[in-house]
N, C-alpha and C positions, 0 to 999 in steps of 0.2 A: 769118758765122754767121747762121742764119735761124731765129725762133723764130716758131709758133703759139700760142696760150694752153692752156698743158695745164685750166689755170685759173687764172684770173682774176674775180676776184669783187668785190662791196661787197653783203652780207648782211646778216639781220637773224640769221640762224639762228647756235647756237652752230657754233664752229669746232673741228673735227675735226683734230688733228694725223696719225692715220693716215689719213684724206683725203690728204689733200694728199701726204701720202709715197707714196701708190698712185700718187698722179694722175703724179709722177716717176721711176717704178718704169723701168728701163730697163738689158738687160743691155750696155750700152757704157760707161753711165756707170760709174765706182769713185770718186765721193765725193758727197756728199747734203750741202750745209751747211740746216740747219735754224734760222731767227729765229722765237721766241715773241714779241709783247709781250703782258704782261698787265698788267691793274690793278694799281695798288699802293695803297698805304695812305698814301703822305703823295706830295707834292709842294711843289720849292721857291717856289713861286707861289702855296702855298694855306696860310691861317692856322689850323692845327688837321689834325687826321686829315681825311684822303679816306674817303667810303664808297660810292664810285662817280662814274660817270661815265656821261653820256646822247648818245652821238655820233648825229649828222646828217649827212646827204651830199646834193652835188647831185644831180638826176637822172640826169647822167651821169657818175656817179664810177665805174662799173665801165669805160666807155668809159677814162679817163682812167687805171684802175688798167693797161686793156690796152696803153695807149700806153707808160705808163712803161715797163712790163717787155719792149715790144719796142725801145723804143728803149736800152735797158740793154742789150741781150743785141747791138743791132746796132752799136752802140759798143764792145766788150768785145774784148781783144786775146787772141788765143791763148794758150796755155801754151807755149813754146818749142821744146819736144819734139813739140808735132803735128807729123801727117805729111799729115794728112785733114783734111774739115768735121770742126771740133768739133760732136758734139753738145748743145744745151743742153735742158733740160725743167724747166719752172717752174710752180712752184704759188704762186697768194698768193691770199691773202683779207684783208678787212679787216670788221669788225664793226659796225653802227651799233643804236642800240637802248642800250636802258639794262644795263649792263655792273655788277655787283660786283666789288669786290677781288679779285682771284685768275682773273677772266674773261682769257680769250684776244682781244684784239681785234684781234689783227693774227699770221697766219701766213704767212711765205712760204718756201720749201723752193726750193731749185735746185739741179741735177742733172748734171754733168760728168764728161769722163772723171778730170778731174785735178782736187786738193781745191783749190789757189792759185787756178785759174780759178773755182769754186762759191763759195769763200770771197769773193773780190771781187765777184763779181756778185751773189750775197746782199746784201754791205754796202751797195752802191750802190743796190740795189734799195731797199733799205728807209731807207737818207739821201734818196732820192728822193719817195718815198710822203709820208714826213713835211714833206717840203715842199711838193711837189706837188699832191697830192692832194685836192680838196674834200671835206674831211670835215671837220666843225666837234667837239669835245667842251665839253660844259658838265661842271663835277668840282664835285660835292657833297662837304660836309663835317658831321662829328659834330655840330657843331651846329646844323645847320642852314641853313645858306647854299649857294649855289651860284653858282658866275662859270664866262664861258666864259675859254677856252684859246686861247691862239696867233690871236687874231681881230684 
């Protein structure tokens, strides 16, 4: 399986979930798995409500957003039933900038024939991002304080 970046991103701009459903739009595929993350309001590492979160990236975080998603898709094992090149079509973004509760900071969509292949390569896509990835978040809290994340 060989993938291009339909898109692959690290932005400051809000994230578009019918973005990125276009960007995979393809009539071979018949299943779309779609990953939200958004802001929440509490976290087990933070004393008090969340009222945001202010993520930061290296320079080359989009570079590095592009690698994961090819080396996911070039690691991925067919669905059993292929007969042909699976085709894959991926979308992700990830968000930096100061984010609200209920903000989108991370989309990623991908786009196979069969749901078992989209569905695994979704997950892995995005247990890889959260590891991988140079993005840093600092998460504010109601009263006032702010610590970073995962550092």
């Amino acid at each position: 399986m060989t993938w291009e970046p339909d898109w692959a991103r690290v932005t400051a701009e809000t994230l578009e979930v019918s973005d990125h459903l276009d960007a995979v739009a393809d009539p071979r595929c018949g299943a779309v798995v779609t990953f939200l993350g958004q802001i929440r309001d509490h976290d087990p590492g933070a004393e008090g409500e969340v009222t945001g979160i202010a993520y930061s990236a290296h320079p080359d975080a989009t570079a590095a957003l592009e690698r994961i998603a090819r080396e996911v898709v070039a690691g991925a094992v067919p669905h059993e039933d292929v007969r042909h090149e699976e085709v894959v079509r991926l979308a992700v973004s990830h968000r930096v900038g100061d984010l609200a509760v209920g903000d989108l900071a991370l989309v990623a969509c991908v786009a196979t024939a069969h749901r078992a292949l989209a569905q695994d390569l979704c997950r892995e896509l995005v247990e890889r991002i959260k590891v991988e990835l140079p993005v840093w978040k600092k998460q504010h809290t109601a009263d006032g304080a702010s610590h970073w994340v995962g550092l």
